[in-house]
SEPADREN-467528 format. One record per residue (C-alpha): residue number from 1; residue in one letter; x, y, z. Coordinates in pm, 1 decimal. Layout:
% SEPADREN-467528
REC,NUM,a,X,Y,Z;
...
% end
This chain:
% SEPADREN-467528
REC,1,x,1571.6,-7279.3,-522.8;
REC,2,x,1514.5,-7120.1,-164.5;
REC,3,x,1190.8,-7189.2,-172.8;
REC,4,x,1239.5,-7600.2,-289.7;
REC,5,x,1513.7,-7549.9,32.0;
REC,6,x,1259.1,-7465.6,251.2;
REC,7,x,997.6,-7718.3,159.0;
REC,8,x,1234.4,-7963.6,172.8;
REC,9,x,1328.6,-7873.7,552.9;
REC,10,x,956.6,-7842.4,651.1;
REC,11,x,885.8,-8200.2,510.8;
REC,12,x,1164.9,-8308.4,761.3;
REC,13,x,1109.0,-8074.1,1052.9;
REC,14,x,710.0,-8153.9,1042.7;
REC,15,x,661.1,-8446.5,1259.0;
REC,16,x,326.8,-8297.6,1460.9;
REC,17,x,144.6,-8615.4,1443.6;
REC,18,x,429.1,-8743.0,1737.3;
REC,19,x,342.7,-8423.1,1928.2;
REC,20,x,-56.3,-8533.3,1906.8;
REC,21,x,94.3,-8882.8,1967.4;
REC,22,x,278.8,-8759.9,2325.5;
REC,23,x,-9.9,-8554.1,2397.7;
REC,24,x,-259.7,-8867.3,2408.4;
REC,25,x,39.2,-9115.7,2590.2;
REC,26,x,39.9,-8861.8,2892.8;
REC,27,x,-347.2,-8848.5,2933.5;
REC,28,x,-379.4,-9232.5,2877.5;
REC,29,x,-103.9,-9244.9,3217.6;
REC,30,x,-262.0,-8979.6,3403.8;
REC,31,x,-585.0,-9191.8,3350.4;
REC,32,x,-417.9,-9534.2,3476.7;
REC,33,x,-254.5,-9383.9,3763.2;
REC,34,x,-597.7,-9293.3,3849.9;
REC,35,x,-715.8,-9608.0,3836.5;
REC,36,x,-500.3,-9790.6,4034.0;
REC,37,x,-487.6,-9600.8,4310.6;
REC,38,x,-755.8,-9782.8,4479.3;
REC,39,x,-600.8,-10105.5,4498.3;
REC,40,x,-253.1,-10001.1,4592.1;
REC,41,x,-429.5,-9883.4,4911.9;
REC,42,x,-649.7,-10154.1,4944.8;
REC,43,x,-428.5,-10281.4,5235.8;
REC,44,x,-495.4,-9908.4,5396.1;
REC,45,x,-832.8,-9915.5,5366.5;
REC,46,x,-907.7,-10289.9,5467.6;
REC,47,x,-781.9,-10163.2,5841.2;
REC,48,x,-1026.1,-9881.6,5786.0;
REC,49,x,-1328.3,-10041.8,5606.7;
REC,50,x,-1273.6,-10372.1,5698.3;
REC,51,x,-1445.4,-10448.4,5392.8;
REC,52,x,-1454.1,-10824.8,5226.7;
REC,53,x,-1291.6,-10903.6,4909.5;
REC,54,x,-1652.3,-10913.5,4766.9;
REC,55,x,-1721.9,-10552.1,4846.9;
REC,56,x,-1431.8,-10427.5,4703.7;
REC,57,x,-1491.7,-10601.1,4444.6;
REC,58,x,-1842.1,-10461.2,4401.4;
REC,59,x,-1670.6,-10075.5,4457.0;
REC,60,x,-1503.8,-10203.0,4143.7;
REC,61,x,-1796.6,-10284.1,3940.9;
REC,62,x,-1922.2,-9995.7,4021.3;
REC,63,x,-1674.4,-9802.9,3812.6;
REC,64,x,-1692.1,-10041.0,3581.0;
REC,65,x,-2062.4,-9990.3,3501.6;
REC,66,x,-1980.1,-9632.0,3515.5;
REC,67,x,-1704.4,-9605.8,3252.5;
REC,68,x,-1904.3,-9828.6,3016.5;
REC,69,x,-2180.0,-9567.7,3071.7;
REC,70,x,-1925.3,-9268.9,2986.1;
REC,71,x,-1758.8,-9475.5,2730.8;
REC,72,x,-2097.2,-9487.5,2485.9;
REC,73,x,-2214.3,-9112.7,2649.8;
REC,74,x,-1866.0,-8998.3,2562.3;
REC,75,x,-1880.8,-9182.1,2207.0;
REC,76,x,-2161.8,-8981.9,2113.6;
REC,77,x,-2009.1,-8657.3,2253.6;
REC,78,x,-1708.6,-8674.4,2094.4;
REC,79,x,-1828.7,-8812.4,1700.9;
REC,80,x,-2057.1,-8490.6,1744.9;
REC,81,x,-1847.6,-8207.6,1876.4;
REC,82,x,-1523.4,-8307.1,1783.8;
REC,83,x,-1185.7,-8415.3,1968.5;
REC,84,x,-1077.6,-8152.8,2128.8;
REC,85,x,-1331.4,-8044.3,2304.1;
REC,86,x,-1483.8,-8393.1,2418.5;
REC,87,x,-1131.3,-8502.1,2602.2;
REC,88,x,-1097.0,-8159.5,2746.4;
REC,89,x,-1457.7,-8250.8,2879.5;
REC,90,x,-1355.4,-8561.4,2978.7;
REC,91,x,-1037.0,-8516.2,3172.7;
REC,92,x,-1142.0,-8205.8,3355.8;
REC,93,x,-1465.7,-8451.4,3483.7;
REC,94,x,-1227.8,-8732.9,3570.1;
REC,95,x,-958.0,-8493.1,3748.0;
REC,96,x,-1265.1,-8365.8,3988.5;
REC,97,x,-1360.0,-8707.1,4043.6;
REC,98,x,-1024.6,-8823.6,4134.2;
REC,99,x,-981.4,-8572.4,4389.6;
REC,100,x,-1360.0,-8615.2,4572.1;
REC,101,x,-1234.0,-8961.2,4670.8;
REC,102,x,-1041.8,-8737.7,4955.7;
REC,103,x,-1353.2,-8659.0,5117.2;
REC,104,x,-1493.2,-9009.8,5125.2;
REC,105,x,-1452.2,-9262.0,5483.2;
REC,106,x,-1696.4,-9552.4,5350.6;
REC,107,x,-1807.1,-9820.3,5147.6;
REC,108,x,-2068.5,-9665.9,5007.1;
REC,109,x,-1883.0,-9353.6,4968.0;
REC,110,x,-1602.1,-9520.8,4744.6;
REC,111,x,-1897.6,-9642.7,4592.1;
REC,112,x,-2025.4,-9304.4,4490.1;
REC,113,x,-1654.7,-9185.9,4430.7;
REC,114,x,-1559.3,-9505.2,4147.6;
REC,115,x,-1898.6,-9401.4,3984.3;
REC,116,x,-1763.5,-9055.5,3927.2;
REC,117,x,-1441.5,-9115.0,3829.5;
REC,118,x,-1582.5,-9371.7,3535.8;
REC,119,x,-1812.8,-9138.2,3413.9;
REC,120,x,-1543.1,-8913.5,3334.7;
REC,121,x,-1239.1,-9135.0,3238.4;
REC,122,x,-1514.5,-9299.6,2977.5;
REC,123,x,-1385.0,-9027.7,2770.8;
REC,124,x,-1007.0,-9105.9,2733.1;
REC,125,x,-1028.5,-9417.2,2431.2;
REC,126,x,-1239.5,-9224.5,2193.4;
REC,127,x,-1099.4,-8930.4,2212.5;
REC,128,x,-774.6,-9103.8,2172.6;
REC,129,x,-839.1,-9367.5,1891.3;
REC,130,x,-1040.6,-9099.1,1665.7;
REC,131,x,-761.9,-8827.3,1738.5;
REC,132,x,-543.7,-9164.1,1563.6;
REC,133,x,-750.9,-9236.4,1296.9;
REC,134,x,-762.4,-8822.4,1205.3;
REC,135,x,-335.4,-8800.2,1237.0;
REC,136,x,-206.3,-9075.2,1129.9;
REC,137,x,-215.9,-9293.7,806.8;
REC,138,x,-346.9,-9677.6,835.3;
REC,139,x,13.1,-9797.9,822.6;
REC,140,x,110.0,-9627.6,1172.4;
REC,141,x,-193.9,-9613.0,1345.0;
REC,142,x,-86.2,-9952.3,1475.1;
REC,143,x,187.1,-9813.3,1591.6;
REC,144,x,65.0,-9470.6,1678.3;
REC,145,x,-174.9,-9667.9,1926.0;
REC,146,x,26.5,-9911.9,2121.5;
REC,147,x,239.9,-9569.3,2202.3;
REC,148,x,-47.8,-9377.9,2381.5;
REC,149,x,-163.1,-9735.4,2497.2;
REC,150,x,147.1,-9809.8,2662.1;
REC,151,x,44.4,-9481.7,2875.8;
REC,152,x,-157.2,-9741.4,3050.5;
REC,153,x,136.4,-9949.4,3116.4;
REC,154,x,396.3,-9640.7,3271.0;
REC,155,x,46.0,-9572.5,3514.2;
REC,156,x,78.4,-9899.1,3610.7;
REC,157,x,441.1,-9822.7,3710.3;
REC,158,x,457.1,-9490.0,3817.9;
REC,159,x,164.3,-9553.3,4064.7;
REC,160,x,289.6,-9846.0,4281.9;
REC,161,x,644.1,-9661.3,4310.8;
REC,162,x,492.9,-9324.9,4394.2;
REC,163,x,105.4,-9447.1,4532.4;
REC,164,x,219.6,-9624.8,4845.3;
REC,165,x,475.1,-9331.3,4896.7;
REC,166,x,253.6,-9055.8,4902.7;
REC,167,x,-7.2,-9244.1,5102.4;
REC,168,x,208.5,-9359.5,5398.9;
REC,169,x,395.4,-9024.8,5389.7;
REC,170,x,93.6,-8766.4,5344.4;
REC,171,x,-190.6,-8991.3,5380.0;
REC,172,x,-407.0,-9180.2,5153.8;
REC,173,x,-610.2,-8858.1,5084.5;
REC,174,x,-308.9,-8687.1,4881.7;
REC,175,x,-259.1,-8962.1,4623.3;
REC,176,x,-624.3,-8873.7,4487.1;
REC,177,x,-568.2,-8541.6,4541.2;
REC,178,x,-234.0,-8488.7,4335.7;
REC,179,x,-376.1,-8733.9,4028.1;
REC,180,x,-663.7,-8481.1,4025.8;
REC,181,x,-390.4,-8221.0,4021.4;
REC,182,x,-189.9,-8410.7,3691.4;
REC,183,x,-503.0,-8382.4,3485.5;
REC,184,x,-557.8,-8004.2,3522.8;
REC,185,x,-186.3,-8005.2,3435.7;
REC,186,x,-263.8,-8146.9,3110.6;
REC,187,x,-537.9,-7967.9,3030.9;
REC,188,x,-279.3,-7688.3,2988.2;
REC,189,x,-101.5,-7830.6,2738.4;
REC,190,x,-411.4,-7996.1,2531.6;
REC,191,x,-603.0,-7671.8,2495.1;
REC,192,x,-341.3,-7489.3,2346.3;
REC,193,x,-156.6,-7773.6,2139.8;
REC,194,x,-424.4,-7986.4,1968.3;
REC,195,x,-634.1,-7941.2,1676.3;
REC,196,x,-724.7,-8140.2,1303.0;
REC,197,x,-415.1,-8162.2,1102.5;
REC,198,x,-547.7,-7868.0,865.5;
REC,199,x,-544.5,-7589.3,1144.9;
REC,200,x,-233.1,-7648.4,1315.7;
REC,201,x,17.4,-7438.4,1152.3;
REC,202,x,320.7,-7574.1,1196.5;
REC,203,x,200.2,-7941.2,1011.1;
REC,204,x,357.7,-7895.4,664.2;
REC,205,x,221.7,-7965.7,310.7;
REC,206,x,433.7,-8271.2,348.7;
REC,207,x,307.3,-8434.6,662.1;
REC,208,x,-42.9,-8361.0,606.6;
REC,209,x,-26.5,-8546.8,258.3;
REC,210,x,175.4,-8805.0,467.8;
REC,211,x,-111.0,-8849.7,678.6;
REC,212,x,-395.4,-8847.9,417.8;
REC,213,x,-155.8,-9054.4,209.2;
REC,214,x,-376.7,-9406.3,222.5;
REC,215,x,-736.4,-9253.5,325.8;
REC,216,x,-999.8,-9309.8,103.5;
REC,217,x,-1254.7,-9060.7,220.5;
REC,218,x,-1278.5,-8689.4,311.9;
REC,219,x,-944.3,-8656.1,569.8;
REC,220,x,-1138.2,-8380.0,780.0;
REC,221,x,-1310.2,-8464.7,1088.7;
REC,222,x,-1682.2,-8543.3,1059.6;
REC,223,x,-1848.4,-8427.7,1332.6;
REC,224,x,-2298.2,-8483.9,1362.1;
REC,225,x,-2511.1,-8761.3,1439.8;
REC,226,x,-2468.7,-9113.3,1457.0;
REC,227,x,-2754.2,-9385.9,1526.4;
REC,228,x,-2632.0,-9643.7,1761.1;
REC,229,x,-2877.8,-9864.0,1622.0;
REC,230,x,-2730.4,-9824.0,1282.6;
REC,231,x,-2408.6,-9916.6,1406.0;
REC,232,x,-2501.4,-10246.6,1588.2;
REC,233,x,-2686.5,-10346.0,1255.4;
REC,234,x,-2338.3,-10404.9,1103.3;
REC,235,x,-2125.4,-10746.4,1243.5;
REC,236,x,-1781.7,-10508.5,1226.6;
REC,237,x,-1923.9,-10359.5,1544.5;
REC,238,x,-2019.6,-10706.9,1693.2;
REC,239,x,-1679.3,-10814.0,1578.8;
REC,240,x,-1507.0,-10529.1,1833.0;
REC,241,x,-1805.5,-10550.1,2111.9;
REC,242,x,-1754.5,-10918.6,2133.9;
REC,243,x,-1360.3,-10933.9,2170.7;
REC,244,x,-1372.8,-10620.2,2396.3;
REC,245,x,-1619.1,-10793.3,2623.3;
REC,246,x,-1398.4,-11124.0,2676.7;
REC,247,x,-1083.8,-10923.6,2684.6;
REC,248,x,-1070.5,-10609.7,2871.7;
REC,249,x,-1173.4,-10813.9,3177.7;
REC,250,x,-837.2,-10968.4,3207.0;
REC,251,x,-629.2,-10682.3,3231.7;
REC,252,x,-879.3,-10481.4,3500.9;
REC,253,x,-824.1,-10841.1,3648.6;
REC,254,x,-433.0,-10735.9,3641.9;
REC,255,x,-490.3,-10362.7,3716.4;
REC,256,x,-744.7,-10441.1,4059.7;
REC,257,x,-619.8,-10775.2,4176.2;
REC,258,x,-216.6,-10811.8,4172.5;
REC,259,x,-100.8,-10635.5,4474.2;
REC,260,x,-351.1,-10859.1,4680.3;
REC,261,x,-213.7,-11166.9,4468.4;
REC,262,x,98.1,-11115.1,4595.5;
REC,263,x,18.0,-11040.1,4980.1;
REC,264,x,-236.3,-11340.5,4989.9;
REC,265,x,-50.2,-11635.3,4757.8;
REC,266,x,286.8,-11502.9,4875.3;
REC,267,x,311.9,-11292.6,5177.1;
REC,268,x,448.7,-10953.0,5019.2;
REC,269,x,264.8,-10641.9,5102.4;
REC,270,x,256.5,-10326.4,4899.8;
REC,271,x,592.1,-10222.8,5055.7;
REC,272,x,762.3,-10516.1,4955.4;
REC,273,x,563.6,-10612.0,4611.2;
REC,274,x,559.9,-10271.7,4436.6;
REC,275,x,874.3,-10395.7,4305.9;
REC,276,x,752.0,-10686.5,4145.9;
REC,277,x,447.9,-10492.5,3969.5;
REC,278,x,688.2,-10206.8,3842.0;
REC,279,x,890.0,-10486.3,3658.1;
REC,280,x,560.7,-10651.3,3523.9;
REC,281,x,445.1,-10365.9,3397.0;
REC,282,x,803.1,-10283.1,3243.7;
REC,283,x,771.7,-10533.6,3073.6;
REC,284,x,463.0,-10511.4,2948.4;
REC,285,x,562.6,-10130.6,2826.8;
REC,286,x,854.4,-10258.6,2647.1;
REC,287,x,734.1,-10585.8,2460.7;
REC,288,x,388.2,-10395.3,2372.6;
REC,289,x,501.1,-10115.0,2168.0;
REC,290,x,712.9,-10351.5,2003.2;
REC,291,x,342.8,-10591.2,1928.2;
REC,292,x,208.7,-10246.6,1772.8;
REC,293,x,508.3,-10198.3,1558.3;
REC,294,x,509.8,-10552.3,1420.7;
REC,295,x,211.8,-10479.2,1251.8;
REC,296,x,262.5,-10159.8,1035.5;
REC,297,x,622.5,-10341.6,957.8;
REC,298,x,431.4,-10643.7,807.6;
REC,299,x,198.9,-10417.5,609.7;
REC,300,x,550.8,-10195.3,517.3;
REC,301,x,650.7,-10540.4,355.6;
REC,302,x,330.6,-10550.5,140.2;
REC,303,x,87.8,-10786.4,380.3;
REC,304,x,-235.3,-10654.7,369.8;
REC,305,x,-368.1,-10478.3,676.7;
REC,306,x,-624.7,-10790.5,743.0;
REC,307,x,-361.0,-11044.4,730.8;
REC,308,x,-83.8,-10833.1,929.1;
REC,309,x,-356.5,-10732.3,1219.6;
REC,310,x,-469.1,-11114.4,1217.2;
REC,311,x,-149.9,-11267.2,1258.0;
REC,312,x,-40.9,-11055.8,1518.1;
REC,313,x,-350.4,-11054.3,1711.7;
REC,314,x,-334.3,-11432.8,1678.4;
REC,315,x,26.6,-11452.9,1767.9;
REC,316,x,-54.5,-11224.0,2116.5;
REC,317,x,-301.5,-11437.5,2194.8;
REC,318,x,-115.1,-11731.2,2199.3;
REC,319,x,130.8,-11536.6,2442.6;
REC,320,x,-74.1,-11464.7,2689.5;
REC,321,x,-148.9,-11880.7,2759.2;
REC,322,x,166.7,-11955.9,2968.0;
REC,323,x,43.7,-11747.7,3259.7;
REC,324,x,-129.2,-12030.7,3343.5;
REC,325,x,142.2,-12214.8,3554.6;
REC,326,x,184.0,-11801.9,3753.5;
REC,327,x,67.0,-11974.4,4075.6;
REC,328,x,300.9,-12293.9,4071.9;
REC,329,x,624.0,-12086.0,3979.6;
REC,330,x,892.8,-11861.4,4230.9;
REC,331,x,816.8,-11562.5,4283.8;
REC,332,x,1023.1,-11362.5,3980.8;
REC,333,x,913.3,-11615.6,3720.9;
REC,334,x,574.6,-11563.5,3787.8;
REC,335,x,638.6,-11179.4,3750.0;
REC,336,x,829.4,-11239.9,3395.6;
REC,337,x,437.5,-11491.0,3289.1;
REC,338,x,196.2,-11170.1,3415.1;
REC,339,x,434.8,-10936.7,3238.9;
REC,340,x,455.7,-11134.6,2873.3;
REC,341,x,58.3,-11162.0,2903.4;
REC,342,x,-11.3,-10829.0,3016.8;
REC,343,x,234.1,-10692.1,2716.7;
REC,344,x,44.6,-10936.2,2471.1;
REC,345,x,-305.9,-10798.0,2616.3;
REC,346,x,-162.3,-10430.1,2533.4;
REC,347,x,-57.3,-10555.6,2205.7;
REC,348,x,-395.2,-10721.7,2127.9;
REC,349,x,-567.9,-10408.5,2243.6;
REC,350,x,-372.1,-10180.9,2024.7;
REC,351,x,-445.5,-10347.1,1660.0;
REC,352,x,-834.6,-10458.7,1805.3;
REC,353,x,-877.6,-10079.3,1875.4;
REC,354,x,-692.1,-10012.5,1502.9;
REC,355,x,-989.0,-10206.2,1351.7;
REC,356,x,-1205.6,-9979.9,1412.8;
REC,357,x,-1052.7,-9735.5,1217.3;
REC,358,x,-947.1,-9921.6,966.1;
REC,359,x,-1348.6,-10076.8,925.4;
REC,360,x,-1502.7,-9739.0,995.9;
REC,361,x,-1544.6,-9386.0,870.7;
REC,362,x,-1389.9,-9140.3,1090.7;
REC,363,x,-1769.9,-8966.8,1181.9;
REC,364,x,-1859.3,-9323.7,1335.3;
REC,365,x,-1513.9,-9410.4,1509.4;
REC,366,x,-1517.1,-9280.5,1829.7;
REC,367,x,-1899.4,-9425.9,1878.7;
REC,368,x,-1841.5,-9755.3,1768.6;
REC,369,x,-1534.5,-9743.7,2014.0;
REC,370,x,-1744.7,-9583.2,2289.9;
REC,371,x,-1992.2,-9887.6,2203.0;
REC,372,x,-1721.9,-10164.3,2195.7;
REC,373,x,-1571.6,-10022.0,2541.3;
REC,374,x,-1905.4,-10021.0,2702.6;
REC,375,x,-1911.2,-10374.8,2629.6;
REC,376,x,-1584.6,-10431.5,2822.9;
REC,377,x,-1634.1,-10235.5,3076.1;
REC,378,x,-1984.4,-10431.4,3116.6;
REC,379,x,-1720.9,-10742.5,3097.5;
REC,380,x,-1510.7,-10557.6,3373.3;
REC,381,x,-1771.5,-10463.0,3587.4;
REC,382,x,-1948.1,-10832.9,3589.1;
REC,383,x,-1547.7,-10998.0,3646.8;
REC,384,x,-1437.9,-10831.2,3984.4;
REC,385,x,-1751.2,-10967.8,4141.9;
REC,386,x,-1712.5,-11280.8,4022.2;
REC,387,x,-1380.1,-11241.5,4147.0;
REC,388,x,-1419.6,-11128.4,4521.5;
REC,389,x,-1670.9,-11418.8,4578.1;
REC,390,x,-1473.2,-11676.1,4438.8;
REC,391,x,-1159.6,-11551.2,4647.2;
REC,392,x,-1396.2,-11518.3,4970.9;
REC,393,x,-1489.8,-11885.0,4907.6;
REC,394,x,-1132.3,-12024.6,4855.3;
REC,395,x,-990.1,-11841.1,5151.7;
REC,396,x,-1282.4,-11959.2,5400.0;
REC,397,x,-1177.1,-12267.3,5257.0;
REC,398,x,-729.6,-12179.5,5333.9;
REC,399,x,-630.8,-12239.0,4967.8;
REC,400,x,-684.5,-11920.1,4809.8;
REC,401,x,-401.5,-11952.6,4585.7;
REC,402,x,-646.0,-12265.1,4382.2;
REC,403,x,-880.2,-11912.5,4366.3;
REC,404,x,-617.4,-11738.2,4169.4;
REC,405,x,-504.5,-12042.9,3971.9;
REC,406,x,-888.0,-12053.2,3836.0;
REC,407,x,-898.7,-11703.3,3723.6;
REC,408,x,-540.2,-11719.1,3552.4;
REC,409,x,-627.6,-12002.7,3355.0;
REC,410,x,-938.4,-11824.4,3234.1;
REC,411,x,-705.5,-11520.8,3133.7;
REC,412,x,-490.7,-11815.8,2970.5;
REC,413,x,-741.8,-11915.9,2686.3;
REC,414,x,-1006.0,-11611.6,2666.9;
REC,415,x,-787.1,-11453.2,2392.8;
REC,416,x,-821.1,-11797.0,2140.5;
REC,417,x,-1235.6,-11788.5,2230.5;
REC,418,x,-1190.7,-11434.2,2128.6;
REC,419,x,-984.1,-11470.2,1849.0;
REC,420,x,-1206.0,-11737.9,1675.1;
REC,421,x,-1532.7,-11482.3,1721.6;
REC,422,x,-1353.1,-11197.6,1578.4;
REC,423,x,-1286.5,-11354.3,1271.8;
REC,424,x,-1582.2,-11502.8,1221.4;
REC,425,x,-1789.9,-11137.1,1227.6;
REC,426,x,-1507.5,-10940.1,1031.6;
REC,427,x,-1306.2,-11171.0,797.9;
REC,428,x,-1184.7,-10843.7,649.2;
REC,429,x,-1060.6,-10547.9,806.7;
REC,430,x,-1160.8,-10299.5,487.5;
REC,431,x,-1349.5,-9962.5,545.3;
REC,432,x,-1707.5,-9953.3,420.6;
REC,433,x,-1991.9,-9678.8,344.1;
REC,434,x,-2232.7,-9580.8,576.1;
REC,435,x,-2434.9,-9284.4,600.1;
REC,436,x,-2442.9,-9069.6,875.7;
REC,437,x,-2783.3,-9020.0,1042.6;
% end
């Protein structure tokens, strides 16, 4: 009877899947806060550099070409010597970088700096989505992922409330300097607290048939080779390489470009608009763990997991179309249209990064992830260009606020276009064999 006691209280008091959960959420915000950094100083560094909008916007690329390089280098890392040791890899990389942009005065050494930094943050979504796929059943992993997703949103607002602080107070220097400091931090906890499921010992008998409950293939991680080439044979990969290239785009377009949206289109400098990008990005934490949760509660009521991702994804992308009246609105409403489509991006991101795992084996997940965020990093890295000269022209020109209203109406009907591909290369989100090369 003691014994059926004591089960009983394990099967409640085992919830270490939330603990892996937490674990990946404060990585995924260390990794964001990193990443905007740059722009919240851009007003800094345009007394400094006096650089044009197209040569920041090329610094960009640069770390855009970067990550996707670390996203497929980190892929292959991470399917072949597991989890745990490919994020450790990847955030002790990224936490150096971070802090060598302190020692940089120039163009081209931001340049070198952005290249760094996205070789190592490249790391960060396969780690994360495989550590998902190897925790969590199919019906939270949904879920699971909009939570350390939405790490990406609380970067987005702990950076321009603490960024501009820190660099007006201490100097530009110390805001690299102390987000280099955040990811050694974490590496303290990560070493330490994660493993698989099977050699942690506080996960009980309970949880770790919890998590196995609806996988239909050996539950512990696969780690060896995998062909890239194999993987691209298969249209499930094209499916997630062709939605992450027209997506991801639009929310670096968010990440790089919104504090100088405000100054240019509106007259509010960092001082004054940090307030109005905290709130977007409240929003967008709220309202996108709530997208991730829709799903695994349609597939709770007996949907299938194709037709609950599909009609959410289809549902987020239809969100994400008012933002195209954000230039002819006040100030605050136009902060409450970038906040509803940055929360449906999230929310679209979230269930397209579940299909992986819900398409692939676990030995192949973090590549084809690695592959599909190449692709949108490619997409990122090709957009900020595009960007800078098209705001360069409209401001030699006085109207620069008919630039921005041309790029938001792109973000306003790339999800649709993206939508209608997806389906058409995975119909089905079921897992398949393949063999591991």
């Amino acid at each position: 009877m003691s014994s059926e006691i004591s089960s009983s209280a394990a099967a409640v008091t085992s919830r270490y899947r939330w603990t892996v959960c937490a674990l990946l959420f404060f990585a995924t915000t260390v990794n964001y806060i990193d990443r905007q950094i740059l722009s919240l100083i851009k007003e800094i560094l345009d007394k400094e550099l006096l650089w044009t909008n197209e040569q920041f916007g090329m610094v960009n690329s640069a770390f855009q070409g970067a990550y996707g390089i670390g996203l497929l280098a980190f892929g292959w890392f991470i399917d072949r010597y597991g989890t745990k040791i490919g994020y450790g890899v990847s955030i002790a990389a990224w936490s150096v970088a971070a802090m060598g942009h302190a020692l940089v005065n120039s163009v081209t050494g931001f340049l070198g700096a952005r290249i760094a930094l996205g070789l190592g943050e490249g790391g960060n979504f396969p780690s994360a989505i495989k550590a998902v796929a190897l925790w969590f059943p199919k019906k939270e992993r949904a879920l699971a992922t909009s939570i350390f997703n939405s790490g990406t949103n609380v970067g987005a607002i702990v950076a321009p409330a603490i960024v501009p602080w820190i660099a007006f107070t201490y100097g530009w220097q110390m805001a690299f300097v102390a987000a280099g400091v955040a990811g050694f931090l974490w590496l303290l906890f990560w070493v330490p607290l994660y493993n698989v499921p099977e050699k942690i010992k506080t996960v009980s008998a309970a949880e770790l048939q919890h998590i196995r409950s609806d996988m239909d293939e050996n539950h512990a991680e696969q780690v060896g080779k995998v062909s890239w080439g194999r993987l691209l044979s298969y249209r499930q990969t094209w499916s997630f390489v062709v939605a992450k290239f027209l997506t991801d785009p639009i929310w670096w377009f968010f990440l790089i470009w919104l504090p100088d949206f405000f100054k240019q289109t509106r007259g509010l400098d960092i001082k004054k608009s940090w307030v109005h990008l905290v709130t977007i990005y409240l929003i967008v934490t709220v309202l996108s763990i709530a997208g991730g949760w829709v799903t695994g509660y349609l597939t709770k009521r007996g949907w299938t997991v194709t037709r609950a991702r599909k009609a959410g994804m289809f549902f987020f992308a239809l969100l994400v179309m008012p933002i195209y009246a954000a230039t002819t609105v006040g100030d605050w409403t136009a902060v409450l249209l970038i906040g509803l489509a940055g929360a449906a991006h999230q929310a679209w991101s979230a269930n397209l990064f579940t299909t992986v795992s819900d398409m692939f084996p676990k030995h192949a997940v973090a590549s084809v992830t690695g592959i599909g965020g190449m692709a949108g990093a490619t997409g990122g890295m090709i957009f900020p260009v595009l960007t800078g000269k098209l705001l360069d022209v409209f401001k030699a020109s006085g109207d620069i606020t008919a630039g921005y209203a041309i790029l938001f109406a792109i973000c306003a009907f790339i999800y649709l276009i993206a939508f209608g591909v997806h389906h058409l290369l995975a119909p089905r989100f079921e897992q398949f064999e393949m063999k591991k090369v």
